[in-house]
C-alpha positions as CSV (number, residue, x, y, z in Angstrom):
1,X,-157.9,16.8,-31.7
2,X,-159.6,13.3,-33.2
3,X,-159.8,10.4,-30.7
4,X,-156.9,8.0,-30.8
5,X,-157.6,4.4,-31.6
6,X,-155.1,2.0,-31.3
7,X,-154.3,0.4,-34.9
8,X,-154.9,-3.1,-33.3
9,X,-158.2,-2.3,-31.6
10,X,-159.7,-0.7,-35.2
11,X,-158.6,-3.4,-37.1
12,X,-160.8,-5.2,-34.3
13,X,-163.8,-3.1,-34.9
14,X,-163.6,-3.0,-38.9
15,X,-163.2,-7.3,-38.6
16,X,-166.0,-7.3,-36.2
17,X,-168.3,-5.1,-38.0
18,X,-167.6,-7.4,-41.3
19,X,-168.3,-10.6,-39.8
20,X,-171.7,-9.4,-37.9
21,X,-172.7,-8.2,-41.9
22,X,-171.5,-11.5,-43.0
23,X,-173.6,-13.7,-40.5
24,X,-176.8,-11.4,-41.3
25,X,-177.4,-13.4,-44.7
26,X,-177.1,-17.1,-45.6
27,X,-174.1,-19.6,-45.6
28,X,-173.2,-21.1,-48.9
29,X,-171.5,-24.7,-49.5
30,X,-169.1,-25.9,-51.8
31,X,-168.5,-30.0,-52.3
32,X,-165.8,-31.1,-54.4
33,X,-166.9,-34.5,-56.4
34,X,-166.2,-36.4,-59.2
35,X,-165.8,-34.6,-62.1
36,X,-165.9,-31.5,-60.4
37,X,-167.3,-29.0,-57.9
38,X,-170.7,-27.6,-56.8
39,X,-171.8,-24.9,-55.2
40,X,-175.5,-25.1,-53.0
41,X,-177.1,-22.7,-51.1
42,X,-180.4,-21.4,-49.7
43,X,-181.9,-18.1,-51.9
44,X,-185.4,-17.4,-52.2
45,X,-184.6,-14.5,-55.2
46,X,-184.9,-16.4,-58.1
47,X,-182.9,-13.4,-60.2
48,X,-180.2,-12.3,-57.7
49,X,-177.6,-15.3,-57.7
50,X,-175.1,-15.5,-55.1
51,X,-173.0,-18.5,-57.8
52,X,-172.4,-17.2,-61.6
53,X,-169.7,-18.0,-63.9
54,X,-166.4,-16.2,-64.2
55,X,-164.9,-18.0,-67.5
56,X,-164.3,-21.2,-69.1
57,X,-163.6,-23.3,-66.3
58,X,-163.5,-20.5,-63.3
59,X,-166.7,-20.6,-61.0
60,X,-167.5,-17.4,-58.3
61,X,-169.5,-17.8,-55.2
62,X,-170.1,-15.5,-52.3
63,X,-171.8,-14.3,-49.2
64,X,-172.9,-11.4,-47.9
65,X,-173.9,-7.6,-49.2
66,X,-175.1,-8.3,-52.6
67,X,-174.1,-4.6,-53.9
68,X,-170.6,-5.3,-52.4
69,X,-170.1,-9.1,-53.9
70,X,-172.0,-8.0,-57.1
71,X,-169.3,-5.7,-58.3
72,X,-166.6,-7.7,-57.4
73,X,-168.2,-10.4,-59.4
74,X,-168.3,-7.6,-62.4
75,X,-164.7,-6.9,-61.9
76,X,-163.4,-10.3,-62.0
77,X,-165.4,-11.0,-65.0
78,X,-163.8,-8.2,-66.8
79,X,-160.1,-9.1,-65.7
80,X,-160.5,-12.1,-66.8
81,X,-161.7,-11.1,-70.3
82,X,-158.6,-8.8,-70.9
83,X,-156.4,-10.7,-70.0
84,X,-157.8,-13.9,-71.8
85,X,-157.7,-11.7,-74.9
86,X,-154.4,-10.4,-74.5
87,X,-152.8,-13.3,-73.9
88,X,-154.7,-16.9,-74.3
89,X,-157.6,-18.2,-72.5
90,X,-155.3,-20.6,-70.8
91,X,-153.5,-18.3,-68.9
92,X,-156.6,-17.2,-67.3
93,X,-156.9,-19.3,-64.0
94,X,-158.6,-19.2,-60.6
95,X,-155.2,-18.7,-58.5
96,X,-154.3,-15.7,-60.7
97,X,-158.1,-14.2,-59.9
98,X,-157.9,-15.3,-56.4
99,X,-154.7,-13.2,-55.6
100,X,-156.6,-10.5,-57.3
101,X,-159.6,-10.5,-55.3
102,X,-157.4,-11.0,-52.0
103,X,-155.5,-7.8,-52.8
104,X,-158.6,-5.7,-53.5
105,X,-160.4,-7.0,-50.2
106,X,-157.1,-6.5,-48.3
107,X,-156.9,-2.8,-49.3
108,X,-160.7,-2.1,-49.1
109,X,-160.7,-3.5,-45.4
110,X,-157.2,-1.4,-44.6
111,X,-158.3,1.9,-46.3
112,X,-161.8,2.5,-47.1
113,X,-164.2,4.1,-44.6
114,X,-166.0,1.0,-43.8
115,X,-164.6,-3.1,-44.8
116,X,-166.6,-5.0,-47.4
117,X,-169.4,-7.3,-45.9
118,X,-168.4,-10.2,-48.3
119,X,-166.7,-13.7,-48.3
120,X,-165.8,-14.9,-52.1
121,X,-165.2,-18.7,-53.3
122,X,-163.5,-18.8,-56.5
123,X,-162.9,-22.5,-58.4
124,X,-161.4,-23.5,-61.2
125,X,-161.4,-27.0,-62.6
126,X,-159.3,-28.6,-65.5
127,X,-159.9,-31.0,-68.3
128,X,-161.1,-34.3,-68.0
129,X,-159.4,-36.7,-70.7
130,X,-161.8,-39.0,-73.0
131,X,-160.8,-42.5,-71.4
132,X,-163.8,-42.4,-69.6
133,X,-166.9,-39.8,-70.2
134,X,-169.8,-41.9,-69.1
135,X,-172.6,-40.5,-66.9
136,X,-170.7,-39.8,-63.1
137,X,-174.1,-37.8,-61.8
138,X,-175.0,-40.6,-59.0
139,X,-171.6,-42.6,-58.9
140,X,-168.1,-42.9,-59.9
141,X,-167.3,-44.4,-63.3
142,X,-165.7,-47.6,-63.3
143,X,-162.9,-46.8,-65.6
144,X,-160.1,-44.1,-65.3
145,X,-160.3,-40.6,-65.6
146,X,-157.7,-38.0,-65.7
147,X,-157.4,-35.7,-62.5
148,X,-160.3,-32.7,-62.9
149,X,-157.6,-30.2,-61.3
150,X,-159.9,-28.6,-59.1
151,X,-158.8,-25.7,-57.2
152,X,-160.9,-24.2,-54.6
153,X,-159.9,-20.3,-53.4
154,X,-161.9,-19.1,-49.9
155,X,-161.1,-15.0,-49.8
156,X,-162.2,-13.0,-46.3
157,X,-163.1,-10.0,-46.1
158,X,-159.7,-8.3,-45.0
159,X,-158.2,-10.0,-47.9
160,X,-157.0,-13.1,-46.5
161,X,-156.6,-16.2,-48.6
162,X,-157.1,-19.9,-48.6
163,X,-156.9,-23.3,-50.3
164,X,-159.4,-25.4,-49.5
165,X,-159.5,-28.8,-50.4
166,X,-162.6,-31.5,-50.4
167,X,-165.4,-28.7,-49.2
168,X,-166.0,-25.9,-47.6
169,X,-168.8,-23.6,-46.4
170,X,-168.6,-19.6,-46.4
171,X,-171.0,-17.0,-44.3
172,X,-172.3,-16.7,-41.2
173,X,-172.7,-19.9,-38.4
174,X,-170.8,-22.5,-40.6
175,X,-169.5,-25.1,-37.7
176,X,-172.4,-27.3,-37.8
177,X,-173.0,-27.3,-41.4
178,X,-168.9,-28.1,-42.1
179,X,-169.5,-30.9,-39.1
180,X,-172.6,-31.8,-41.1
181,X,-171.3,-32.1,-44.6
182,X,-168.3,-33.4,-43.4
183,X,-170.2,-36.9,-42.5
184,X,-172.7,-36.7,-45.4
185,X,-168.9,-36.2,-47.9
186,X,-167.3,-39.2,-49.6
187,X,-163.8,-39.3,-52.1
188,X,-165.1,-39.8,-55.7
189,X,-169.2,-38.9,-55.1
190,X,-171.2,-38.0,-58.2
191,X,-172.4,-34.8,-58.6
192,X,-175.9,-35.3,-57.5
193,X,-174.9,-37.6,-54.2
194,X,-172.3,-34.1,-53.9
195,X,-176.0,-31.9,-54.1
196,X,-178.3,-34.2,-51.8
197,X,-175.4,-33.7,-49.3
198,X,-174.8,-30.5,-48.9
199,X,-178.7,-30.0,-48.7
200,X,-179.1,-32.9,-46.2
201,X,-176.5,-30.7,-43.9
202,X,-178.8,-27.4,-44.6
203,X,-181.7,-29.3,-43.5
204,X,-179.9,-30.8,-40.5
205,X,-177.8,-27.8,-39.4
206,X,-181.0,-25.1,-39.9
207,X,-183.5,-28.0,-37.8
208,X,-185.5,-27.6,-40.9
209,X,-185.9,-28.3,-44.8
210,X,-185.2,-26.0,-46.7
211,X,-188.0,-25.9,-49.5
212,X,-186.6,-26.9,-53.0
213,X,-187.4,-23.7,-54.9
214,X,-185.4,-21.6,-52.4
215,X,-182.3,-23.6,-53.2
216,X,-179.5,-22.5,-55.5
217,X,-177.8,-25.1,-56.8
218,X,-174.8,-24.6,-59.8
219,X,-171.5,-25.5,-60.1
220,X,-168.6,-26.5,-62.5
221,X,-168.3,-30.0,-64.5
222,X,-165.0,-30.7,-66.1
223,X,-166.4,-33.5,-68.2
224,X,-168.7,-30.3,-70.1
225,X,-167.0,-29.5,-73.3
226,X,-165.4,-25.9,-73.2
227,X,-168.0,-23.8,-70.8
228,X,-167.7,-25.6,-67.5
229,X,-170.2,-23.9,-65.4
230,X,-174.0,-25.0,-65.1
231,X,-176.9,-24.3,-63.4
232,X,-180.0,-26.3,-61.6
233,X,-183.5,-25.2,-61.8
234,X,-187.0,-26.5,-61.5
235,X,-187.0,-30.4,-62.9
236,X,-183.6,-30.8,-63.6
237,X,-182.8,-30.1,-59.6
238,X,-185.7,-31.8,-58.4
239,X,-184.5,-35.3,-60.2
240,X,-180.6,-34.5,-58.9
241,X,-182.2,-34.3,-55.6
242,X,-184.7,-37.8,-56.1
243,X,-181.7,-39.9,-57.0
């Protein structure tokens, strides 16, 4: 006869075994701002991204097992393809994918011989109308905007969903970078006050700074015509980070 374990105390285990993957690799942070959302992180791979675009104006972050977030990543991309051609690209949103993603990582952690070692962020943001388009990078415009929409989705591993609002960090020891961000966060920042922020709480939260070729830095801009999503490298992130 097989041991008997209580359902509680191996749902115990499997969450415990999740988390200690989880903690293993690096924590990832996610600042709303102005026109929209970004995500910043440390990776020294310049090739394996933990941040990628999912469509239009849907962004996908995560933490973890690479193999494991890698072909979620893959799976959303394509879901999100069918059904944006079976339908309209409209109806394809970040709630929709979210629920998706939560039922997948609820059923993995209940079923499958082992839970997946992975915390997802999905984001979505809307359109910005043309009353005011000027440059937001540093500072709010002056003139009115209409609402970004942005929608930010934290996913656990065993499936569990939730709305975040302003920012958020996913991955291993995250209280003192959320305390850290948290004082460094401001209503209305530009995008690259949102950046130097979340880096400033890396630096302060890891007693170190981090070196600026290890960072990832990408998120989504609503005021981008069509393809929301972008990407910081080399020059471009090292004047974001000067100011």
């Amino acid at each position: 006869m097989p041991f008997y374990v209580a359902p509680e105390q191996q749902m115990k285990d499997r969450a415990e075994y999740a988390r200690k993957g989880i903690a293993r690799g690096r924590a990832l942070l996610a600042a709303e701002y102005a026109d929209g959302v970004v995500f910043v992180g440390e990776n020294p791979s310049r090739s394996l991204y933990k941040t990628s675009e999912i469509y239009d104006r849907i962004g996908f972050a995560a933490v973890g097992k690479y193999n494991e977030f890698e072909s979620m990543r893959v799976a959303g991309i394509r879901l999100a393809d069918v059904k944006g051609y079976q339908y309209a690209r409209e109806d394809v949103t970040a709630k929709s994918l979210a629920n998706a993603y939560s039922q997948a990582l609820g059923a993995i952690f209940m079923g499958d011989a082992k839970p997946y070692e992975v915390e997802l962020l999905i984001a979505e943001v809307g359109d910005r109308g043309p009353v005011d388009r000027q440059d937001r990078a540093d500072g709010p415009a002056t003139g009115a905007a209409s609402d970004t929409g942005i929608e930010l989705y934290h996913i656990l591993y065993d499936g569990s969903l939730v709305d975040e609002h302003r920012f958020v960090v996913i991955g291993g020891d995250t209280e003192p970078l959320q305390r850290a961000l948290e004082q460094r966060w401001e209503p209305q920042m530009g995008r690259d006050a949102a950046i130097r922020a979340c880096v400033g709480a890396l630096d302060e939260a890891g007693g170190r700074q981090v070196p600026h070729d290890d960072l990832e830095v990408s998120g989504l801009d609503a005021a981008r015509p069509r393809r929301r999503f972008f990407r910081l490298r080399d020059r471009m992130l090292g004047d974001a980070l000067d100011g």
